[in-house]
C-alpha positions in Angstrom: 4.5 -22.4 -1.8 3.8 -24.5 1.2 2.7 -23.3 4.5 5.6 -23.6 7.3 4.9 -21.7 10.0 7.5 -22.0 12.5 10.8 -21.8 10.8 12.0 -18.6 10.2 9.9 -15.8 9.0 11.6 -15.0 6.1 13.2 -17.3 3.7 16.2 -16.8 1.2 17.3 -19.1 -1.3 20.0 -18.4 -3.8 20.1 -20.8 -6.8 20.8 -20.8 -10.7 21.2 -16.8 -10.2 18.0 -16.1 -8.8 17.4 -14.5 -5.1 14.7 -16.0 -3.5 12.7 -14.1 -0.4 9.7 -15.9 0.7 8.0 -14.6 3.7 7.5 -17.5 5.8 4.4 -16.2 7.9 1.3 -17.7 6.2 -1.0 -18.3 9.3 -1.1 -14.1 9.4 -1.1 -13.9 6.0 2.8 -13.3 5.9 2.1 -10.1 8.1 5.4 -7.8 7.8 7.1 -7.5 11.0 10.1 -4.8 11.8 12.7 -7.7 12.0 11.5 -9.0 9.1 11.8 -5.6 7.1 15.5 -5.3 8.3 16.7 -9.2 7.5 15.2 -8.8 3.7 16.7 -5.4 3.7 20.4 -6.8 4.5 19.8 -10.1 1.9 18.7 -7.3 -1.1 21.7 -5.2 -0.2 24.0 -8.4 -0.3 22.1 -9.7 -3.6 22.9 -6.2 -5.6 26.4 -6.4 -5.1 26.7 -10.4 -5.9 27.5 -10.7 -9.9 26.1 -14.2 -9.4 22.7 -13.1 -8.9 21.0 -11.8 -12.0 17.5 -11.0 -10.7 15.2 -11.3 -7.1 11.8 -12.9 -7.0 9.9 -11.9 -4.0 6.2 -13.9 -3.0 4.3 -15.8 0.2 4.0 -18.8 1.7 1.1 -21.0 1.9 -2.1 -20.0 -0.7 -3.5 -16.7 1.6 -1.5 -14.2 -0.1 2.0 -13.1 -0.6 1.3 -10.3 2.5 -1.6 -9.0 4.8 0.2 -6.0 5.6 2.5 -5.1 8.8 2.0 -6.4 12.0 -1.0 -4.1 13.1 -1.5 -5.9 16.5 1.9 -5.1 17.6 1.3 -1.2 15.8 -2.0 -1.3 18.5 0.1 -2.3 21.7 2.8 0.5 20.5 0.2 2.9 20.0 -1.6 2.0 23.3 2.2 2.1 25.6 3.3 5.4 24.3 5.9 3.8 22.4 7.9 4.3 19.4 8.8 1.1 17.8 6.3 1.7 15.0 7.9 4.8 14.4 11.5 2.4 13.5 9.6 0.2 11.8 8.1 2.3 9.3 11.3 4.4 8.4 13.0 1.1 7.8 10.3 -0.6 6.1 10.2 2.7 3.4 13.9 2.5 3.6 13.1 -1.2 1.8 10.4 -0.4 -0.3 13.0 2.3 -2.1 15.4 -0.5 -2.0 12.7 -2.4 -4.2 12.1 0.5 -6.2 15.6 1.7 -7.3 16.6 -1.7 -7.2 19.8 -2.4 -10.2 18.9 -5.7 -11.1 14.7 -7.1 -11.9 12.8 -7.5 -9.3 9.6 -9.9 -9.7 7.1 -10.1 -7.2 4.4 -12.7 -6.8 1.0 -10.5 -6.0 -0.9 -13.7 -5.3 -4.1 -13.9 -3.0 -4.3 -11.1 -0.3 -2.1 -8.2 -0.9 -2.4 -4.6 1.5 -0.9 -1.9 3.1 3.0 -3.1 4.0 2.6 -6.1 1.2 1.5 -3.4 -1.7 4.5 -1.6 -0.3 6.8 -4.6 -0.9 5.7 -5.4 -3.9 4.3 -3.0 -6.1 7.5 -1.3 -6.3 9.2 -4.0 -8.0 10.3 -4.3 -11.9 7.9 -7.4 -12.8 4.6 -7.4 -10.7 2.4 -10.3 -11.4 -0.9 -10.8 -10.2 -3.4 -13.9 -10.3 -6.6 -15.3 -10.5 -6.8 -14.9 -6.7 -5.3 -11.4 -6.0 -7.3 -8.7 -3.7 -5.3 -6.1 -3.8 -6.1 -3.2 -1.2 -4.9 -0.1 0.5 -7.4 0.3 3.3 -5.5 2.3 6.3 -8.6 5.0 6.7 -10.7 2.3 7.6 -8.2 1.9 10.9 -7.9 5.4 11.4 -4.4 5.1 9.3 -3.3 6.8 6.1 -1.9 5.4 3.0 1.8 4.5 3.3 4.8 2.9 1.9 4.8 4.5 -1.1 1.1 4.1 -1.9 0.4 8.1 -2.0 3.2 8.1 -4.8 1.3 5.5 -7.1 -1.9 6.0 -5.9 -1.3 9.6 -7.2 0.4 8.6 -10.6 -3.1 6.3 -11.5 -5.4 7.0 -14.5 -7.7 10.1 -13.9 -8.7 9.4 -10.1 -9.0 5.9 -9.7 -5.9 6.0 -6.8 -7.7 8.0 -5.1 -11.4 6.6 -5.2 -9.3 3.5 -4.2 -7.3 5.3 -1.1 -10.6 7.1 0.0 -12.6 3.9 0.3 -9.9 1.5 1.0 -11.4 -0.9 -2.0 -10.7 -3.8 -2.5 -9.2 -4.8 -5.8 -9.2 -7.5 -8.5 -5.8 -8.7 -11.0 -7.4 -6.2 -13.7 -8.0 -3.5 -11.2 -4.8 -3.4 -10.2 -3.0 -3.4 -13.7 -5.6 -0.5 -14.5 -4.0 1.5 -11.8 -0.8 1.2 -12.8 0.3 -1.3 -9.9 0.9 -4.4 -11.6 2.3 -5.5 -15.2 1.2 -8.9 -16.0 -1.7 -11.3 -15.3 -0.8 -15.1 -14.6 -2.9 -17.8 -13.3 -2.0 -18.9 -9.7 -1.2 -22.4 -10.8 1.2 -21.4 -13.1 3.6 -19.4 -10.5 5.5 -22.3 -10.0 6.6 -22.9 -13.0 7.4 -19.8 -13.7 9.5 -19.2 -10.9 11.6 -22.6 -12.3 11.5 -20.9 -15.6 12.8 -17.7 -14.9 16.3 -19.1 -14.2 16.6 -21.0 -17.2 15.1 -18.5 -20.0 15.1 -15.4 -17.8 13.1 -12.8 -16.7 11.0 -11.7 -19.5 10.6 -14.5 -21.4 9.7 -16.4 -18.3 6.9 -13.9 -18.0 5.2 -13.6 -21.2 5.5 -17.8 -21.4 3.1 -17.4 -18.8 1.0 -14.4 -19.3 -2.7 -14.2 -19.9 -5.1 -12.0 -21.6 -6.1 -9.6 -18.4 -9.5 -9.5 -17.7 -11.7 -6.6 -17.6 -11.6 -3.9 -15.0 -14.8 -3.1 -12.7 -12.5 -0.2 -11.5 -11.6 0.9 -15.0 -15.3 0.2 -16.6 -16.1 2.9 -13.7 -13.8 6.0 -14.8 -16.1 8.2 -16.1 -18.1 8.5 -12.9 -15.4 8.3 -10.5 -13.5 10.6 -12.7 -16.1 13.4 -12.5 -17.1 13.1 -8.7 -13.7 12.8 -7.2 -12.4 15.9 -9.3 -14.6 18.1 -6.5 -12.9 20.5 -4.5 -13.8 19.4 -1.0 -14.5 15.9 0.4 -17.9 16.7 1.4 -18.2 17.8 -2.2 -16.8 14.8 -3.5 -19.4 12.5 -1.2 -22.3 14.8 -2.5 -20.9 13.7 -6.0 -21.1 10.2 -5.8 -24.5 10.2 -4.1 -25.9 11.9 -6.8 -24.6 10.4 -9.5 -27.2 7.4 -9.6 -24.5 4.6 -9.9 -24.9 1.9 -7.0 -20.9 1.3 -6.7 -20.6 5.6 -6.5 -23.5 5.4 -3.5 -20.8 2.6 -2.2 -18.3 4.3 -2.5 -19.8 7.1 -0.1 -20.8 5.3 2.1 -17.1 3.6 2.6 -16.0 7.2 2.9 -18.1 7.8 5.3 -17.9 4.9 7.4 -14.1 5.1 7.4 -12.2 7.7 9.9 -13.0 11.0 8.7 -9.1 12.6 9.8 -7.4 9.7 8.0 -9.7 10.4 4.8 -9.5 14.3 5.0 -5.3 13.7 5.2 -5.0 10.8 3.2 -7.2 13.1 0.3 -4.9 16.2 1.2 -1.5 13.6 0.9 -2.1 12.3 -2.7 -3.3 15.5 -3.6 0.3 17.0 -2.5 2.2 14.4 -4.4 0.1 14.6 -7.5 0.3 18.7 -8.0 3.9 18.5 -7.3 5.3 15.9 -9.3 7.0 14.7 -6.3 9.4 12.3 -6.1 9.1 8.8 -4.4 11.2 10.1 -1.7 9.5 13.0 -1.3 6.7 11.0 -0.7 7.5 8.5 1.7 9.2 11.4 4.1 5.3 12.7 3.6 3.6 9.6 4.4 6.1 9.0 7.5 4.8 12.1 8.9 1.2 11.5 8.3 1.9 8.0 10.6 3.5 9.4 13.1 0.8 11.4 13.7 -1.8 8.7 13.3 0.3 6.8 16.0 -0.3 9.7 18.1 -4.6 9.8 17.4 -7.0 8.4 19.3 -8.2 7.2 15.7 -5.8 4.9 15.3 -6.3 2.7 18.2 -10.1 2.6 18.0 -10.0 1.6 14.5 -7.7 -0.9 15.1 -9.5 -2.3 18.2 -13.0 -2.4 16.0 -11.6 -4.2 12.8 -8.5 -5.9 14.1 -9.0 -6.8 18.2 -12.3 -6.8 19.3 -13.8 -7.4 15.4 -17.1 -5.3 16.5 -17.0 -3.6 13.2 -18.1 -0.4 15.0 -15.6 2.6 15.2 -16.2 5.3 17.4 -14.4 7.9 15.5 -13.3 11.3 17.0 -13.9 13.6 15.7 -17.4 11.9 13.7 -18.2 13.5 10.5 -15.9 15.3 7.5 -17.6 18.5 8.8 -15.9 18.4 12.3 -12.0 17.9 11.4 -10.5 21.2 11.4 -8.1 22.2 8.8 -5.4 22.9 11.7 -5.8 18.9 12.7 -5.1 18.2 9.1 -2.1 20.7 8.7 -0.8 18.7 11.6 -0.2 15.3 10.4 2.1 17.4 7.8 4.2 18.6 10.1 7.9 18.0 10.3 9.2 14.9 12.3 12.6 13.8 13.7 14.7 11.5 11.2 12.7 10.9 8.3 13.6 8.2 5.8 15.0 10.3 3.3 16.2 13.4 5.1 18.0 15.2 2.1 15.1 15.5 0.0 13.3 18.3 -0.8 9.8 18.9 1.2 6.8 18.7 -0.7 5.2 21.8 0.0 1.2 21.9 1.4 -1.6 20.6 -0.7 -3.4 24.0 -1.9 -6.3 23.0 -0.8 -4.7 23.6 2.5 -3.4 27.0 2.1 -6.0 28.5 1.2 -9.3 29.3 3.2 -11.8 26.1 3.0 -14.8 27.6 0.5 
């Protein structure tokens, strides 16, 4: 779609029965703001109980990428104040992504160009996810001393084997065929076709819209990799798991340990602790957001946080200084504290997802 930064940073269009929302954002990428969570928030409630709308169709301005994730530069400044504005803004950006999720009618979402963090969360939740030629796909909070949110613990933990979490652990980026390996997408479209099928989907419907459109996917780096991410990130421990992939004589396992170990080790340690939780439970996508809101409340609260945001995002040095610095130093205590229960969480009447195991028990 064009590129018109300025108006209003969402857009919603209603016409032939199809709800439009087009984050209107593309110099940042579409970056998710809190205002913007709440406005598409109110236009999906309005949409479910209109009988004239028959389906929604969520993607990006311009030709970055239908999101860059939420607005981390105003998460920094929060962080930095003392204040607790992120703390809104995730509850009622989850709050959406569920919307998206349970959602009565299709939901199609455009995963074109750059998607992360807050755009996986608005989009890989829905019905119909498409992706293109051009997606890169990504979930990479531990490299800015975050976790994985917005529901990303929930399908990073339903994946094939352990492919979520090689991809949460090293915050990976990820191609069209990657991402339909993990479960995250459904269909494969080239990029120039998305207009079209956006027109089409009006006249002929969702599905058949679709598959007019679909292509052969490609193959998978991610999936061609199974067997050896399979075996090394089956390890009890993280500093097992590392060990693993530096020994198993594949140049993208040595990669991926050195992306674990160049990320922040807390945000690894919980974000490996998190999916683990979800996964051995079964839990629910509820259950897993009220997790993942406590694990960023805490990370708002770390001195992680704001370094690694300052090192990727503000001053672009590329050169954390993490505290503490290796897997070795985070105590099991700092860990069991970004579990810890927090004042009005998303989904307050569902059940707790009890501690990872590999938390209540003694470390080996």
């Amino acid at each position: 779609m064009t590129a018109t930064d300025g108006g209003p940073p969402v857009l919603f269009r209603a016409h032939e029965g199809i709800g439009r929302i087009t984050l209107n954002q593309p110099k940042s990428i579409n970056a998710l703001t809190h205002q913007m969570t709440l406005t598409i928030s109110v236009a999906l409630a309005r949409w479910s109980e209109d009988d004239a709308i028959t389906a929604v169709l969520i993607d990006g301005a311009g030709d970055r990428g239908l999101c860059a994730g939420g607005d981390i530069r105003a998460i920094y400044q929060d962080a930095r104040s003392g204040g607790t504005e992120s703390i809104a803004f995730w509850r009622d950006e989850y709050r959406m992504n569920q919307a998206i999720a349970r959602y009565r009618k299709p939901v199609i979402a455009l995963m074109d160009g750059v998607v992360m963090g807050g755009g996986v969360g608005l989009s890989a939740h829905a019905s119909h996810r498409v992706v293109t030629d051009r997606s890169v796909v990504a979930m990479p909070e531990v490299n800015i001393g975050l976790v994985p949110d917005v529901g990303g613990t929930y399908l990073l933990a339903g994946a094939p084997g352990w492919l979520g979490m090689h991809a949460a652990l090293t915050g990976i980026r990820l191609a069209a065929a990657d991402v339909i390996a993990l479960g995250m997408a459904d269909h494969y479209v080239d990029h120039r076709d998305l207009t079209a099928l956006g027109d089409l989907i009006a006249v002929h419907g969702v599905e058949r819209a679709i598959y007019s459109f679909a292509a052969p996917v490609p193959p998978s780096a991610l999936l061609a990799g199974r067997t050896w991410i399979d075996e090394c990130y089956g390890r009890e421990t993280l500093p097992e798991i590392v060990a693993a992939l530096r020994a198993a004589g594949v140049p993208e396992a040595t990669a991926a340990a050195d992306a674990i170990t160049a990320a922040s080790p807390t945000s690894v340690l919980v974000a490996l602790h998190a999916i683990r939780a979800v996964r051995e439970t079964s839990a629910s996508l509820e259950q897993a957001f009220d997790q993942e809101f406590r694990t960023v409340c805490a990370a708002l609260r770390s001195a992680d946080m704001v370094e690694g945001i300052r090192a990727q995002v503000i001053d672009k040095d590329r050169n954390p200084r993490w505290s503490p610095t290796t897997l070795e130093q985070v105590s099991d205590d700092v860990v069991r504290s970004y579990f810890a229960p927090v004042a009005e969480p998303p989904f307050p009447d569902v059940e707790e997802i009890p501690m990872p195991m590999s938390l209540r028990e003694a470390r080996r």
